[in-house]
N, C-alpha and C positions, 0 to 999 in steps of 0.2 A: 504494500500500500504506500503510495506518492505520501511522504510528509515531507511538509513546509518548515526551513526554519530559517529566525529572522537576520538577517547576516548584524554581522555587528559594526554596530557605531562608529561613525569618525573619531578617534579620540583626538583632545586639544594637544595643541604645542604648551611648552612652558609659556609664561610671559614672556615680552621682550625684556631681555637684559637694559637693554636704555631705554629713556624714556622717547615714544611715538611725538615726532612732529611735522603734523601731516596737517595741510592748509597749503590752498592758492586764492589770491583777493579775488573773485569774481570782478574782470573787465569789463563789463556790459555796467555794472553797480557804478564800477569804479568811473568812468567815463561818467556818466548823468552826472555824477559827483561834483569832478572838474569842471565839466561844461555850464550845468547847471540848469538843462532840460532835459528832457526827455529823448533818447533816441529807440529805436527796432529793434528789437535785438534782434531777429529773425531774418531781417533785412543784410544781404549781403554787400553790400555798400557800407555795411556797418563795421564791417572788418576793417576796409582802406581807414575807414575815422580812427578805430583804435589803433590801427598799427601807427598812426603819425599823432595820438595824443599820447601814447604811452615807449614813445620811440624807440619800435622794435620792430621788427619784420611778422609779420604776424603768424608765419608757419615755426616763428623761436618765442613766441609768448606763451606754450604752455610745457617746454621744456626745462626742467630744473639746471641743463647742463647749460643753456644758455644765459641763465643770470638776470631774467626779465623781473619787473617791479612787481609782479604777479607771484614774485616769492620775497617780496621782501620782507628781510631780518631770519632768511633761511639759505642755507648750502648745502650742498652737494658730501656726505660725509666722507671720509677716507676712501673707506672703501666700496661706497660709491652705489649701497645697497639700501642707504638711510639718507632723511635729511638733517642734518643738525643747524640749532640756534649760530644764528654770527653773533658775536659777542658785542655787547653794546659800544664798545670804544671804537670799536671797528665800523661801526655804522657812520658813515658821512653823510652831510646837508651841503647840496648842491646848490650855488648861489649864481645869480642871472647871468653876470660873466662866465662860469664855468660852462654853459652851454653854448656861448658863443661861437659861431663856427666860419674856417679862415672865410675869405675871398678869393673863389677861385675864378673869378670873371675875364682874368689875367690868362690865366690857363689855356696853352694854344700846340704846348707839345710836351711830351710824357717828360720831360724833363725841366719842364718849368715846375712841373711837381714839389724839385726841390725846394721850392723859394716858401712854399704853407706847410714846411715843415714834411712830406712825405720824403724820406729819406731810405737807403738800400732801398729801393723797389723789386728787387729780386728776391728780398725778402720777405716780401708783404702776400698775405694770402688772399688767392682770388677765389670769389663766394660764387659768383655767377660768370661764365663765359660764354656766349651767344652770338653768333654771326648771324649779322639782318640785312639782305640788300647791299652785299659787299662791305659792311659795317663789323668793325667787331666791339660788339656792348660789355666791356668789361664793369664787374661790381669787387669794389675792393674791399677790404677788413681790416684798415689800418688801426694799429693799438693806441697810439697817443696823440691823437691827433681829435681833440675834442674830447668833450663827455656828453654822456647821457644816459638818460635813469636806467636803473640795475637795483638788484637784490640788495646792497649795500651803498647805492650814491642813489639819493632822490632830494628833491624841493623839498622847502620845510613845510610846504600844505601837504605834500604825499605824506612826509612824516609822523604829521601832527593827525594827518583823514587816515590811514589806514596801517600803521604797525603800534606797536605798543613801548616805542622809543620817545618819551616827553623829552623835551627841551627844559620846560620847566613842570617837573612832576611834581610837587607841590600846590598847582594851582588846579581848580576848579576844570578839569575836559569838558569842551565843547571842541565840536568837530570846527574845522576852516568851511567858510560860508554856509555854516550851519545855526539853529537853535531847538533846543528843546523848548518843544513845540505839543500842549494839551492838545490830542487826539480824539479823546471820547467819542464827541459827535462821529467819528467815521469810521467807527466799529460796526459793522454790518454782518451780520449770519446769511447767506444767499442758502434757503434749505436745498436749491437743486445742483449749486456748486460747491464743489469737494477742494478744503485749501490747503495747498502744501504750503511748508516754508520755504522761500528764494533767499540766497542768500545774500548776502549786499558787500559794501566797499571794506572788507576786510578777512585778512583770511583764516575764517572760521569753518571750513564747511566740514572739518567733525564734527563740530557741534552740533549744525543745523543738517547733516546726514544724520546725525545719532537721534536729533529728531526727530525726521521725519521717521525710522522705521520704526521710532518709539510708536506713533500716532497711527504708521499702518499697520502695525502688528497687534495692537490694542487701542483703540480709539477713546477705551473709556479711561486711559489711564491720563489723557492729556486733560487740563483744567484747561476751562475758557474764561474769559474773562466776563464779568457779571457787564450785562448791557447800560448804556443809559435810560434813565427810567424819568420822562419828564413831568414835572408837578409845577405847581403852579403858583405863583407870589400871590394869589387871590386877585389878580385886573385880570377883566375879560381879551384884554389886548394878547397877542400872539407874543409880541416884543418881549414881554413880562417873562411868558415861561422859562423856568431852568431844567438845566439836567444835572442829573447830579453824574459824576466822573465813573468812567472803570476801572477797573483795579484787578489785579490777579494776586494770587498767593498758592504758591508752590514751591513743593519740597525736593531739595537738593541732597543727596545721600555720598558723606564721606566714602570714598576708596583708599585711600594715601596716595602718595607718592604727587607726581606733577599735575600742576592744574586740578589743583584740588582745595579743599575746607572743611570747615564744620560742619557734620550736621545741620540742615537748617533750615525750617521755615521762611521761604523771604515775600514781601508782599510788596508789590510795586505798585505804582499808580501808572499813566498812561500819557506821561510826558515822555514824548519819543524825540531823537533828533532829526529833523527836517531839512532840507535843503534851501536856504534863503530864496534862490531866485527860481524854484522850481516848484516848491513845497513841498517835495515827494520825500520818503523814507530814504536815508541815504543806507541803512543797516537794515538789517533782515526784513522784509516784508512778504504780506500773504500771498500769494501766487492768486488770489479771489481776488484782489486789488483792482478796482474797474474806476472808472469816470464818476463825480459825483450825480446821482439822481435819486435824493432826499425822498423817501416815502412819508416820512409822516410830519422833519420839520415847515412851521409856518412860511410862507412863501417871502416875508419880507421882514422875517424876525434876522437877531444877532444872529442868534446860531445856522442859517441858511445864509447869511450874508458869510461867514467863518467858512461852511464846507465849502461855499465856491471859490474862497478864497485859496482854500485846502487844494480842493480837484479831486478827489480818489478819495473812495469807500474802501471799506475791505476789513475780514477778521482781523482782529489782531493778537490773538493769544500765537504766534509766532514770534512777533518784535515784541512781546514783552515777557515770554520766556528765553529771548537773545539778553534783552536787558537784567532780568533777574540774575540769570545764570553770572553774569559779569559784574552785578553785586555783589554775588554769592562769593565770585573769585575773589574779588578785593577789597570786602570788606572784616576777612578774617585775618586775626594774626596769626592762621596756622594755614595760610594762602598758598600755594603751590610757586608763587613770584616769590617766596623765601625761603624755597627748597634749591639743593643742589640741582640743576635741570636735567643731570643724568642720573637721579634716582631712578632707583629702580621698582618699578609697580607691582609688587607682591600679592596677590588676593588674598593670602591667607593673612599678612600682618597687619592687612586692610583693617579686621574684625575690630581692632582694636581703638581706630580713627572713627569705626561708624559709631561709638559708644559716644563720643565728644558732640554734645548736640548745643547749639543756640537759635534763640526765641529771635523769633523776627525783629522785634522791637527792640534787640541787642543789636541785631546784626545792620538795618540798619537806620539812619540817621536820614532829616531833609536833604545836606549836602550829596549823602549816598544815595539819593534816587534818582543822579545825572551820574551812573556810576562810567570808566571810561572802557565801552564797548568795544575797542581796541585790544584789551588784554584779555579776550579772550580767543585771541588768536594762535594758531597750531598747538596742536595737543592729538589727546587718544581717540578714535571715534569710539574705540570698544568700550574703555571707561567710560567716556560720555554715559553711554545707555545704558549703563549700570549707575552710575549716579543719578539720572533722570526715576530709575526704577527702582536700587535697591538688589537688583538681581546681581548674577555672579559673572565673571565676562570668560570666554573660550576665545580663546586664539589658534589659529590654521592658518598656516602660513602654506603656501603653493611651489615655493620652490621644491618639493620633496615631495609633491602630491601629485596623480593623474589628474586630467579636469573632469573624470568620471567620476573622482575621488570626492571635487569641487560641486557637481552637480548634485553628487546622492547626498551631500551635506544641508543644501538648500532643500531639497526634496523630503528628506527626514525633518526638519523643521517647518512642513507647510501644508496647504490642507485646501484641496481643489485650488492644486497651483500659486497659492500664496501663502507668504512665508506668516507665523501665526508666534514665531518667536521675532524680537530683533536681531537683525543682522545688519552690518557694514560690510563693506568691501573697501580698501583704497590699492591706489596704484604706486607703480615704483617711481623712484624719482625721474627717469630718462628712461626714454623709448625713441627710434629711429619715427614711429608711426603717433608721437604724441605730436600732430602739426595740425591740429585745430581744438573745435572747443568741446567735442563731446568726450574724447578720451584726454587726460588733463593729468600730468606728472607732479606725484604727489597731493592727489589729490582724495576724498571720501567720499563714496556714494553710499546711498541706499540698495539694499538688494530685494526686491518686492516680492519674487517668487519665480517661477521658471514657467518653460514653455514647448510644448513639442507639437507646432501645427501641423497637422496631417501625420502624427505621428510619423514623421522623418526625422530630421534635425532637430537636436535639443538646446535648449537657449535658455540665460540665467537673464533675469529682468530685473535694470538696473534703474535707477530713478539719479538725475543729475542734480546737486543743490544750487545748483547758479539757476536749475528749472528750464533747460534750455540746449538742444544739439545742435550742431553743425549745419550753418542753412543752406538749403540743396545749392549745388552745383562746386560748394566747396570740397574740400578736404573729405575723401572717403576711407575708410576701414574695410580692412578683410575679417569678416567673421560678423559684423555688425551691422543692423538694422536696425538702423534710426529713427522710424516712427513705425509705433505700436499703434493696430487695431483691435476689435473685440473681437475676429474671429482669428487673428494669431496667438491672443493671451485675453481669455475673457474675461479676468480682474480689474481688465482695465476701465472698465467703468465705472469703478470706484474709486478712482482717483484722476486728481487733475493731472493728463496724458503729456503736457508740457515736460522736455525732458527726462522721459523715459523712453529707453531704447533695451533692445535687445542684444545677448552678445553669444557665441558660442563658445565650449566649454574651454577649449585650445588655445585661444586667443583668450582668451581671458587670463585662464593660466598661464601665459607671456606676457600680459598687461599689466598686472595684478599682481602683489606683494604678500596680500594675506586679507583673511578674512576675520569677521570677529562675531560672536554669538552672544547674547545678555540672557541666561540662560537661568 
């Protein structure tokens, strides 16, 4: 008689020996930021903008080995498997002279070269060589000849908008042409749209990956924020009406080690940072996020005069669990910013950090509810989702794995093809095929669940936190399927389809560093 029996389990790796720091700034965030409108992201036009706002070629801004501002305040480690912290002395502020670049108007033969400073020219690497029409289009890579931004040289608004290097860290964070700005009014619940969190002008997307697979693997465990509830000063006038503010309060769970704290209840309120000339969320925002159109404010009250001023609706229990969490970090004296950075993340000596708990109303203070959303930049995804839960984190790392290995992993944790535990996945820091924006060096996604349409091919389903892949006609992948429907992976109608794609098991296994379970 045929019996069944049930093969056994992926078992975890140890922890990482050093501590994970994995983040890239989302460019699409990061540009509105700068500019201070709104651009496409989907629009391929929008590429040429970023590659000449963030001065880099656009197929080396999601490479770690090239050094783009998209990893700034992070390197490439030794050996070249990790990324590690640059040390804060190391980090330079790039001043308007230092971008200044020669006059080569002069320039009439390879040899006038010399005079702006290109010097051996036999030594100088050539990037692109191209004959056009009897033309030969050379592009060159000369080393000292100018600056411009990089993982350790940026402007003091890069510095100040998006790494957690202050100038002067004593003072009060606010972002450059920013303010913290009461939102209330443009918390909206759409019951037939499904919101992820997008991640914004800093590089946190463990966090905001460890959220979102907190949210799809158990919906009931994310807090929303209580609505405004409007009442009335007693005049029959619209003008009169108030609302009273949102607020969230949720709990953060010690692990030790980096990027870490106490125990602790934190309750924020629903001043977010804004963008002056744009008014948009410069930091995490709901992927629900639409145009305002007011359902129930009076047509010619304050509060309807403020969302058009605003522009955009949208949940916000995303940006205000970006902001708690970034309390959380820095308002404890047992903060992970006063740990060695290459401590090591123990689970088991964790038990003894989750015992140390503080009350909100300790932890924090009116100063600490602009806390500086910056320092929560690169960290662990896998810890994340165990501090967001309380659960316990697995590690599987893929160098030493088949991607059959990778697939029955996701597949044992999920339940009509979605994953019903959290899981992460991030990628390595360098890859020959990391030259656009859906596959992203050192970077953390969401893993939603898998996929075998038509029973052929089997595919792990990834969700991106910038919320966003590759706009057609760019940059394509072998093994990757950039936009998911309902009859390739039927889950997907439960969630917002922006930025999730498909990958197969091989390629993934070559893309991919390791995965992580909160189990």
């Amino acid at each position: 008689m045929f019996k069944m029996t049930a093969s056994k389990p992926e078992q975890p790796d140890s922890p990482p020996k050093h501590a994970l720091h994995i983040g890239a700034i989302n460019p699409f965030a990061l540009c509105e930021a700068v500019l201070g409108h709104r651009i496409i992201w989907t629009d391929p036009a929008t590429t040429r903008l970023m590659s000449s706002i963030l001065q880099t070629d656009y197929e080396e801004l999601f490479d770690m080995r090239f050094r783009s501002i998209l990893y700034a305040g992070t390197r490439v480690g030794e050996n070249g498997d990790m990324a590690e912290p640059i040390p804060a002395k190391d980090m330079h502020t790039l001043e308007p002279r230092d971008l200044v670049t020669p006059d080569f108007s002069r320039v009439e033969r390879l040899g006038d070269l010399d005079r702006v400073g290109l010097k051996d020219l036999d030594k100088i690497r050539v990037k692109h060589a191209v004959m056009s029409n009897g033309n030969l289009r050379l592009t060159l890579e000369p080393e000292k000849l100018g600056k411009t931004l990089c993982s350790h040289e940026m402007t003091w608004t890069l510095r100040e908008l998006c790494t957690p290097f202050r100038i002067h860290p004593k003072e009060e964070w606010t972002p450059p042409n920013g303010s913290w700005t009461e939102v209330s009014m443009c918390n909206r619940h759409h019951a037939t749209t499904f919101t992820n969190p997008v991640q914004g002008a800093t590089s946190n997307s463990w966090f905001i990956a460890a959220l979102m697979s907190v949210a799809w693997s158990d919906p009931a465990v994310i807090k929303h924020c209580t609505r405004p509830r409007r009442r009335s000063s007693g005049s029959s006038s619209g003008s009169d009406r108030k609302y009273e503010e949102c607020s969230l309060s949720v709990k953060f769970h010690s692990k030790g080690g980096h990027k870490d704290a106490s125990t602790a209840t934190v309750h924020v309120n629903c001043e977010l940072p804004t963008n002056n000339s744009s008014a948009m969320l410069m930091y995490c925002r709901p992927s629900s996020m639409s145009p305002y159109a007011s359902p129930y404010a009076p047509p010619y009250s304050s509060h309807s005069y403020m969302m058009q001023s605003i522009g955009w609706t949208g949940e916000l229990w995303p940006a205000l669990y970006e902001k708690a969490f970034a309390a959380w970090l820095t308002s404890s004296s047992h903060s992970g910013e006063d740990r060695d950075s290459d401590e090591s993340f123990d689970p088991e000596s964790s038990s003894a950090a989750v015992a140390r708990t503080t009350t909100a109303s300790e932890l924090l203070s009116h100063h600490q509810q602009h806390p500086d959303i910056t320092q929560t930049s690169h960290g662990d995804p896998v810890k994340a989702m165990c501090q967001l839960t309380n659960k316990d984190p697995q590690y599987f790392f893929t160098s030493h794995r088949r991607g059959a290995d990778l697939l029955g992993l996701v597949r044992t944790h999920s339940f009509n093809q979605r994953t019903i535990y959290p899981i992460v996945a991030w990628t390595r820091p360098s890859d020959a095929k990391f030259r656009g924006c859906t596959l992203v060096g050192n970077m953390a996604y969401s893993v939603l669940g898998w996929a075998a349409p038509q029973e052929r091919k089997q595919y792990l389903i990834l969700r991106h936190p910038w919320g966003v892949t590759e706009p057609e006609g760019m940059t394509s992948y072998p093994g990757v399927v950039s936009r998911v429907d309902a009859e390739f992976w039927p889950p997907i109608e439960l969630v917002d389809r922006r930025g999730v794609f498909a990958i197969e098991t091989e390629p993934f296994k070559e893309y991919f560093a390791g995965m992580g379970v909160a189990k």
